[in-house]
C-alpha atoms as a printed R data frame, in Angstrom:
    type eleno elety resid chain resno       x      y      z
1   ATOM     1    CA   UNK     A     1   0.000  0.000  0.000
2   ATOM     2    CA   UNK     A     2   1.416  3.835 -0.927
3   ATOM     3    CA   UNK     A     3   0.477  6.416  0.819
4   ATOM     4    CA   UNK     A     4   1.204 10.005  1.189
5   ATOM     5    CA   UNK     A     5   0.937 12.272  3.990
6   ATOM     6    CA   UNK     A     6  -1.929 14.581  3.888
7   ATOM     7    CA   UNK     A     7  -2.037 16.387  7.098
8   ATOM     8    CA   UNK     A     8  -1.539 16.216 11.029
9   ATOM     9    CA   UNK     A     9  -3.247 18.295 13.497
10  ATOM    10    CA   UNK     A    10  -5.064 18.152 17.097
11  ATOM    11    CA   UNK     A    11  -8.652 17.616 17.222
12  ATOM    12    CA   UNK     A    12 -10.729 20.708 17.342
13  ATOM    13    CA   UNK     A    13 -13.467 20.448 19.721
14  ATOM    14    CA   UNK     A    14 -12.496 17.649 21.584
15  ATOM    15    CA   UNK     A    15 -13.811 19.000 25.290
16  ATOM    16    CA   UNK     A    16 -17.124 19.404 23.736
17  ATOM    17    CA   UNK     A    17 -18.110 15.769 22.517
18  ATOM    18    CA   UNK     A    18 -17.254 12.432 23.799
19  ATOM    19    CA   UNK     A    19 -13.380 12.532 24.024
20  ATOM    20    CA   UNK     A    20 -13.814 11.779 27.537
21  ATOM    21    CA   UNK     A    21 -15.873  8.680 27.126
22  ATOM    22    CA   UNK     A    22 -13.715  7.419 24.891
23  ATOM    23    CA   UNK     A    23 -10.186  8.556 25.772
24  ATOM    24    CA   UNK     A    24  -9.288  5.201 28.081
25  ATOM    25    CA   UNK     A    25  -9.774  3.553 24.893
26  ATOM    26    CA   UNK     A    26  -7.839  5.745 22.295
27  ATOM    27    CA   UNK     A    27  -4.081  4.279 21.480
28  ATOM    28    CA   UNK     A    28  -1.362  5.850 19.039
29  ATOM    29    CA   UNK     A    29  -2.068  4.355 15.836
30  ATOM    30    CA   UNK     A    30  -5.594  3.877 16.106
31  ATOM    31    CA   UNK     A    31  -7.720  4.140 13.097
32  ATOM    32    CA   UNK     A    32 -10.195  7.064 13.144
33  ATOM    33    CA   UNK     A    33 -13.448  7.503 10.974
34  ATOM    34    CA   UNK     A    34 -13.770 10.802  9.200
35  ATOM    35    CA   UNK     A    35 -16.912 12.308  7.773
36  ATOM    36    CA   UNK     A    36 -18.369 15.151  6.578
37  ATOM    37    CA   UNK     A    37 -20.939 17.114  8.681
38  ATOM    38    CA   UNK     A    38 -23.514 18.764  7.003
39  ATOM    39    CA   UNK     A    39 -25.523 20.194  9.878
40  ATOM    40    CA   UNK     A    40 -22.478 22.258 11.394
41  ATOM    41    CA   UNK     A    41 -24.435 25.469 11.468
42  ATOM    42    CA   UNK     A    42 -20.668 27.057 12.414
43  ATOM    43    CA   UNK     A    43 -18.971 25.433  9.002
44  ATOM    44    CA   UNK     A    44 -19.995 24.274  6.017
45  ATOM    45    CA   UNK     A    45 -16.663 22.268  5.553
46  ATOM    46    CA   UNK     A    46 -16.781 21.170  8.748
47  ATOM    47    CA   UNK     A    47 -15.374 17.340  9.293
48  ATOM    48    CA   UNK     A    48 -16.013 15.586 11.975
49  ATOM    49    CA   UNK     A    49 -13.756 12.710 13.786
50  ATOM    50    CA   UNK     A    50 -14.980  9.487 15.224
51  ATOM    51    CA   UNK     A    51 -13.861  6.643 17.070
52  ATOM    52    CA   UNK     A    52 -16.485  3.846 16.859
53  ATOM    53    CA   UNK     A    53 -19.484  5.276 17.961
54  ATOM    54    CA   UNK     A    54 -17.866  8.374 19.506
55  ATOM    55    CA   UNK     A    55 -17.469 11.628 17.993
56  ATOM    56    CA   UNK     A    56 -14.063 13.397 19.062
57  ATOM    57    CA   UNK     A    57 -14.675 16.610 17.363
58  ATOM    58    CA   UNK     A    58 -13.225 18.138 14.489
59  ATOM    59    CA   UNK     A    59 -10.528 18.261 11.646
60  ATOM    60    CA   UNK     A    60  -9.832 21.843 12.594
61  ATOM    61    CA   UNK     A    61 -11.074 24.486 10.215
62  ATOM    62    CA   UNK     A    62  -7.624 25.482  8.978
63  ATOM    63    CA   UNK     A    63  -7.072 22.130  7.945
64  ATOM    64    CA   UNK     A    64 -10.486 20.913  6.941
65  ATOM    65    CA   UNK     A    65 -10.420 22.493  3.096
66  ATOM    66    CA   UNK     A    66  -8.669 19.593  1.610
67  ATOM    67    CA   UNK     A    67 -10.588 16.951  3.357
68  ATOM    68    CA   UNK     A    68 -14.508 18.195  2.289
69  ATOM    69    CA   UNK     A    69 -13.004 18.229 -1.437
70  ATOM    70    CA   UNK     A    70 -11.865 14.599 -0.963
71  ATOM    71    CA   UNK     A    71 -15.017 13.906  0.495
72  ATOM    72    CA   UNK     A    72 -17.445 15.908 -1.974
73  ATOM    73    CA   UNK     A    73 -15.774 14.197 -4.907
74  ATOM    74    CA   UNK     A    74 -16.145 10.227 -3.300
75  ATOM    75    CA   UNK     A    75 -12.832 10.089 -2.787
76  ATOM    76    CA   UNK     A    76 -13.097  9.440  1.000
77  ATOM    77    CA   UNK     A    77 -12.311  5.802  1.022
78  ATOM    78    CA   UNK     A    78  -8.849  6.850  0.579
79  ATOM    79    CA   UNK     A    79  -8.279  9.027  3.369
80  ATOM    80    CA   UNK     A    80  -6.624  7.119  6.646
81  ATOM    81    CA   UNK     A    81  -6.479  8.699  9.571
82  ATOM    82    CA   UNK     A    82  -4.807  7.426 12.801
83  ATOM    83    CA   UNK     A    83  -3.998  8.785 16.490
84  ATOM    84    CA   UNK     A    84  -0.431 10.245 16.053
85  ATOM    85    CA   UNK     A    85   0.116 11.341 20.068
86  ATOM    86    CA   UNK     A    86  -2.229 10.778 22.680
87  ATOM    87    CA   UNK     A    87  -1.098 13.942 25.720
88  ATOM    88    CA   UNK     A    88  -3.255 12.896 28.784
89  ATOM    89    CA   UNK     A    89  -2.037 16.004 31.460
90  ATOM    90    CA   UNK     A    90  -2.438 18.785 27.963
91  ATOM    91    CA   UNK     A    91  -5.043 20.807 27.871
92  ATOM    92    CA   UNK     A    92  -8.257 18.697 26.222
93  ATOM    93    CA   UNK     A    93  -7.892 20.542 22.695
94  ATOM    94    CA   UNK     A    94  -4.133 19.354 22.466
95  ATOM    95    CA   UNK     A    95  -4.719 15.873 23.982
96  ATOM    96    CA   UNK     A    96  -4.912 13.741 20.694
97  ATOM    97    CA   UNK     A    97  -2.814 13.915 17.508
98  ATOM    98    CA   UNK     A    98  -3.989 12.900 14.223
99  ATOM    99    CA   UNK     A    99  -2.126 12.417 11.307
100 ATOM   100    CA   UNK     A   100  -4.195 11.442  8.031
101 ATOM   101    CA   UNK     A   101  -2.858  9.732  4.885
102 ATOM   102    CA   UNK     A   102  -3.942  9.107  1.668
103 ATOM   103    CA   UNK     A   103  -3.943  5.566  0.648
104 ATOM   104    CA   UNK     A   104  -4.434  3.351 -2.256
């Protein structure tokens, strides 16, 4: 598999949603689920970030551009993204890393 490095950044948002449920269960190198969110009455590009059935927050909007064009075209089944660093004593909006690929 190729794949080249499309971005890394912390998740926005992540005090707001269910980081906290989930956190015990996040590890470095877990896969994350990315999709868009079309009732974010704050951004219409605005991606959101799951693990499982939690959401984590958000692609942040300064990163977010190149992700809704993947995504508007179909081409979101080549987008990986993955927990880079988890920081458990950082504030909650610079706990968790992401880095996100694309893959073939």
């Amino acid at each position: 598999m190729k794949k080249e490095h499309l971005s890394h950044f912390d998740i926005a948002g992540f005090t707001y949603y269910d980081g906290v449920l989930a956190f015990k269960d996040l590890r470095i190198g877990t896969k994350l689920r990315l999709k868009i969110d079309k009732e974010n009455k704050y951004d219409a590009r605005a991606i959101a970030i799951y693990y499982e059935d939690y959401k984590l927050g958000f692609v942040p909007r300064s990163e977010n551009r190149i992700f809704y064009k993947l995504f508007s075209v179909g081409l979101h089944k080549f987008v990986e993204a993955r927990i880079q660093r988890i920081s458990k004593d950082a504030h909650p909006e610079n706990q968790i890393s992401v880095v996100a690929h694309l893959v073939n």
